[in-house]
N, C-alpha and C positions, 0 to 999 in steps of 0.2 A: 504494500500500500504506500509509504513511505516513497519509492521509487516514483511511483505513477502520479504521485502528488508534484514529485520534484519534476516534471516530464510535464507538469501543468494542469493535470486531470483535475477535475474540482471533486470536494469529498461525495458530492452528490451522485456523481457517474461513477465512481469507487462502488458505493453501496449497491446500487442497480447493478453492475456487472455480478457481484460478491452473492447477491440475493439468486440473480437471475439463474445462474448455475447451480446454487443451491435450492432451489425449489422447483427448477425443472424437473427432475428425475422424478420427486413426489408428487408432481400435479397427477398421475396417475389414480395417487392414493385416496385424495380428495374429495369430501364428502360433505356436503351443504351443511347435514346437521351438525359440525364440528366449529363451523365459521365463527358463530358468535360467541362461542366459549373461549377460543381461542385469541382473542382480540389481546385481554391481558398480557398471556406472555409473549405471545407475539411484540406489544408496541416495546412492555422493556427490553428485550432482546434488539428490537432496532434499536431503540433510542440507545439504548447500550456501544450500539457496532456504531452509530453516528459519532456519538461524542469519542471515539477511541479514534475517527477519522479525525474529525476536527482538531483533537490533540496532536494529532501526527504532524498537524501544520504550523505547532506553536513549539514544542518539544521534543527530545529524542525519540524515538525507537524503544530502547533502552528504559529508560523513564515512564514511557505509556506502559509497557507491560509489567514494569513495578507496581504501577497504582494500579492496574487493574487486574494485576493477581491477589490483590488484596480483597477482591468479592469473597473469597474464601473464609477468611475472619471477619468479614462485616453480618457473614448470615447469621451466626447465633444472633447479635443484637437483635437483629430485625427479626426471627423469630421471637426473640423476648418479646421488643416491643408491638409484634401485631399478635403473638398467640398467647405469650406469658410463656414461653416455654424457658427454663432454668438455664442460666448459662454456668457453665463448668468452670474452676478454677483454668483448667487447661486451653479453653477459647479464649479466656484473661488475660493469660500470660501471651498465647499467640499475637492476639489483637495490643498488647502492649506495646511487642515486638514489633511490630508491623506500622503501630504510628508511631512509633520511637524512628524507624526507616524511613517513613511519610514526612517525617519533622526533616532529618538531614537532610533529604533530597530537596524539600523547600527551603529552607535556610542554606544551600549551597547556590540556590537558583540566586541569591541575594548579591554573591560573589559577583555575579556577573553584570556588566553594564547594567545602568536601568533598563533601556529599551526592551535588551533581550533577557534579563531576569522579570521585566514583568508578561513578555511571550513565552517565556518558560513558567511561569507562575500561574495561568490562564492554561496551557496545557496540561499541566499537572492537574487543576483545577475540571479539566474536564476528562482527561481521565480517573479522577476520581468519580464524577458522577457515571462514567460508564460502568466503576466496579459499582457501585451503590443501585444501578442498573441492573446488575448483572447476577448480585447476590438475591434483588427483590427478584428473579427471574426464575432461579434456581427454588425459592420456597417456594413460589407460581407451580412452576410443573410439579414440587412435591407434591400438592393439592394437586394438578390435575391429572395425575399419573395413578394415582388411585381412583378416579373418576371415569377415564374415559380410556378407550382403546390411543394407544401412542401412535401407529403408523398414519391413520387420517388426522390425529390431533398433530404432528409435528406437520404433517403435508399443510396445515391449515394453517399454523406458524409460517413456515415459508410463503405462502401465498400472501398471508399480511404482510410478509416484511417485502415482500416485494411490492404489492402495493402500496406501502408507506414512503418505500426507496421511490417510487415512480412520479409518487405525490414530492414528494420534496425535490427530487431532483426540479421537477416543471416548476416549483416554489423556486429554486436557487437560479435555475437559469434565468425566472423573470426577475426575480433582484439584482441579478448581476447585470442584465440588459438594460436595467433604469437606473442602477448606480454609475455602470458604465458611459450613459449616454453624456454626453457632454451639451451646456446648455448654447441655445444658439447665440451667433455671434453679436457684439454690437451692431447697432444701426451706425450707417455711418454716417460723421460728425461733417454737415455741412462746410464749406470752407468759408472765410470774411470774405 
């Protein structure tokens, strides 16, 4: 991804390519009555893969896949806080570890000129909401993985994200086309 951003691809056509491939093979699978259920983790899993795009255009590589292997300790909270479920001494100490890691790599971004420590600060920033994305995604399907058959519910995950990829992309290219437009020229100025 990274590559193709540098190559000028905008995050939007990133997505749509990424979704497209991945939800071809399962449109097969696809089943009307799965659609609406699956809406939920569907959008976090985009909105997820969107902001890990976005950050790829603010900060490293390297950095994006820090914060957003961090979904991993963000789940217990977020089962706390939406089931009450009990967090472990051992999710504790993980998640200590992990914004203890979260903290250096933003206080290192400080190091850096303003301009580019605050586009590293903004990418960090959105890769973290892809992991906070990513973790809410994960207790998602633990619920609907006990609810419903997986092969047409994930076929119906792809097909939203691909729709969502489609929807935004036509979003980003008409921003771009009226941020880009430049306004018309003066009139010109009669001579004495």
């Amino acid at each position: 991804m990274r590559m193709a951003l540098g190559y000028g691809a905008s995050p939007a056509a990133i997505n749509v390519v990424r979704f497209v491939f991945a939800a071809g093979p399962l449109l097969p699978a696809l089943r009307a009555n799965f659609l609406l259920p699956s809406i939920p983790a569907a959008s976090l899993t985009f909105l997820g893969n969107m902001f890990l795009v976005l950050a790829l255009q603010f900060t490293t590589a390297g950095r994006v896949s820090f914060f957003s292997s961090c979904s991993a300790v963000l789940v217990p909270f977020f089962d706390f806080l939406f089931n009450g479920t009990r967090i472990l001494p051992r999710h504790l100490a993980a998640s200590a570890l992990c914004i203890a890691g979260m903290a250096i790599l933003t206080l290192d971004s400080l190091a850096n000129p303003l301009g580019a420590a605050s586009r590293m600060m903004l990418g960090d920033g959105l890769a973290f909401l892809a992991s906070v994305c990513f973790s809410n995604y994960t207790l998602r399907i633990a619920v609907d993985a006990r609810r419903f058959h997986m092969t047409p519910f994930v076929a119906a995950i792809g097909f939203w994200k691909l729709i969502f990829s489609l929807i935004f992309a036509a979003l980003f290219a008409a921003s771009s086309s009226v941020l880009s437009t430049s306004p018309p020229p003066p009139p010109p100025h009669p001579s004495p």
